[in-house]
C-alpha positions in Angstrom: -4.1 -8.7 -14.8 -3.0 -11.9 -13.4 -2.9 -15.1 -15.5 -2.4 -17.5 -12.8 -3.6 -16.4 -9.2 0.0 -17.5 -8.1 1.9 -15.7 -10.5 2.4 -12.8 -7.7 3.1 -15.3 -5.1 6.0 -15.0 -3.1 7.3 -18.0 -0.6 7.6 -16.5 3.3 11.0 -17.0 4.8 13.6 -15.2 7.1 16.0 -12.9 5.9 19.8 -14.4 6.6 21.2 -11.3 7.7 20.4 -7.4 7.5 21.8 -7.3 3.4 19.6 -10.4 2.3 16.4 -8.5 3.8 18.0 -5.0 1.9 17.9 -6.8 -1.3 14.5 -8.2 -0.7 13.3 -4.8 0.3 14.6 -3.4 -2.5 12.8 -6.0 -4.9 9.4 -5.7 -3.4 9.8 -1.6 -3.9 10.8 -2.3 -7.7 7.9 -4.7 -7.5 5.4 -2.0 -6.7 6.9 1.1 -8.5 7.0 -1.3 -11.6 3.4 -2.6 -11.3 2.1 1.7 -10.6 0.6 2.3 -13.9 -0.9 -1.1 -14.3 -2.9 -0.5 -11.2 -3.6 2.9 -11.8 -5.8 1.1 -14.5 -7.0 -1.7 -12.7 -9.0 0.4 -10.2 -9.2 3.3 -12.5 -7.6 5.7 -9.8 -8.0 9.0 -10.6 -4.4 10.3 -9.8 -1.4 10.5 -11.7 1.3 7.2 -11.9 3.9 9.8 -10.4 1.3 10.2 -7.1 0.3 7.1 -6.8 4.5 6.1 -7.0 4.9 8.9 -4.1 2.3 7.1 -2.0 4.1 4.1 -2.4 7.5 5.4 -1.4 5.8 7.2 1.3 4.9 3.9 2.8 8.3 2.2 2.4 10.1 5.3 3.6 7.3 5.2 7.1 9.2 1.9 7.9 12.8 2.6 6.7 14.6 3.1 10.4 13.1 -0.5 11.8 16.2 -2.1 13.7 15.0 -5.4 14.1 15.1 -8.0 11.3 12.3 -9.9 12.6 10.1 -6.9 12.3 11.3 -6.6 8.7 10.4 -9.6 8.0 7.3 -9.5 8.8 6.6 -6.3 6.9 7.9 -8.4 3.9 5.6 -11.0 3.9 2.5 -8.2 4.4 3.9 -5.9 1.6 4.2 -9.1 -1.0 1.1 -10.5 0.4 -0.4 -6.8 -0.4 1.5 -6.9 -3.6 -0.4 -10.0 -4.6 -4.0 -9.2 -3.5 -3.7 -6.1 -5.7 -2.4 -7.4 -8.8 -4.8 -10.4 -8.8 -7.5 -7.7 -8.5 -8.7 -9.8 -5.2 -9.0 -5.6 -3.8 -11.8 -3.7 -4.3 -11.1 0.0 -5.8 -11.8 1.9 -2.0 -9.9 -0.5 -0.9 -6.8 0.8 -2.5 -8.3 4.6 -2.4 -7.8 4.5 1.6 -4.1 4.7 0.5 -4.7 8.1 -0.4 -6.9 9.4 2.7 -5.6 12.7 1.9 -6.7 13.3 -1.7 -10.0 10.8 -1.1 -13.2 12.1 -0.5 -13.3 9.4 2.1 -10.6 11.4 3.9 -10.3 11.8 7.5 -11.6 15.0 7.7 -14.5 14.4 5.6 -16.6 14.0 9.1 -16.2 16.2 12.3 -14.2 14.8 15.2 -17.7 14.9 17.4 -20.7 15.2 18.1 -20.8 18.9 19.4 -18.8 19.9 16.3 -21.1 18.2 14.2 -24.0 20.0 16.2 -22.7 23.2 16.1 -22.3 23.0 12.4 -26.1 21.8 12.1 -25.1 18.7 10.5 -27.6 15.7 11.2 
């Protein structure tokens, strides 16, 4: 945990050109690969360090072919900002379980898409 609630913090600014925002992209990934096992016990997630590493690749890898460095930007400021809610423990633990909406009991598909599903199932 956090010594310093600033520790994490990261100062916002624009990438100078497409490899300064590579190198920065690569540091926030290192960031959170590093920091898997130590948040794994924060919030006591009950999935392995190597899933809860996947997850995280997952999400860099959904933004991987954005073209505009603007947009990249962006998504490096929320990802450190992100970076430092969680290792501050400012999150609460279903907070960082909707990142796994697939293995959660909170999952999509824990309720039926409508109501005439749901009544045809007898649900209440």
């Amino acid at each position: 945990m956090a010594i310093l609630p600033t520790q994490f913090a990261v100062t916002t600014r624009q990438s100078a050109n497409w490899s300064d925002a590579r190198r920065r992209v690569i540091a926030a990934y290192r960031n959170w690969i590093r920091a898997a096992p130590e948040i794994q016990t924060m919030y006591r997630i009950p999935f392995p360090v190597s899933a809860i590493r996947s997850r995280m690749r997952q999400e860099f890898e959904r933004s991987r072919f954005i073209n505009k460095l603007p947009v990249v930007d962006v998504l490096l400021f929320q990802s450190d900002a992100d970076y430092q809610e969680t290792m501050n423990f400012w999150r609460q633990t279903n907070h960082v379980m909707n990142f796994f909406k697939e293995e959660n009991f909170r999952g999509d598909k824990r309720l039926p898409p409508n109501f005439m599903t749901s009544f045809l199932e007898g649900r209440n």
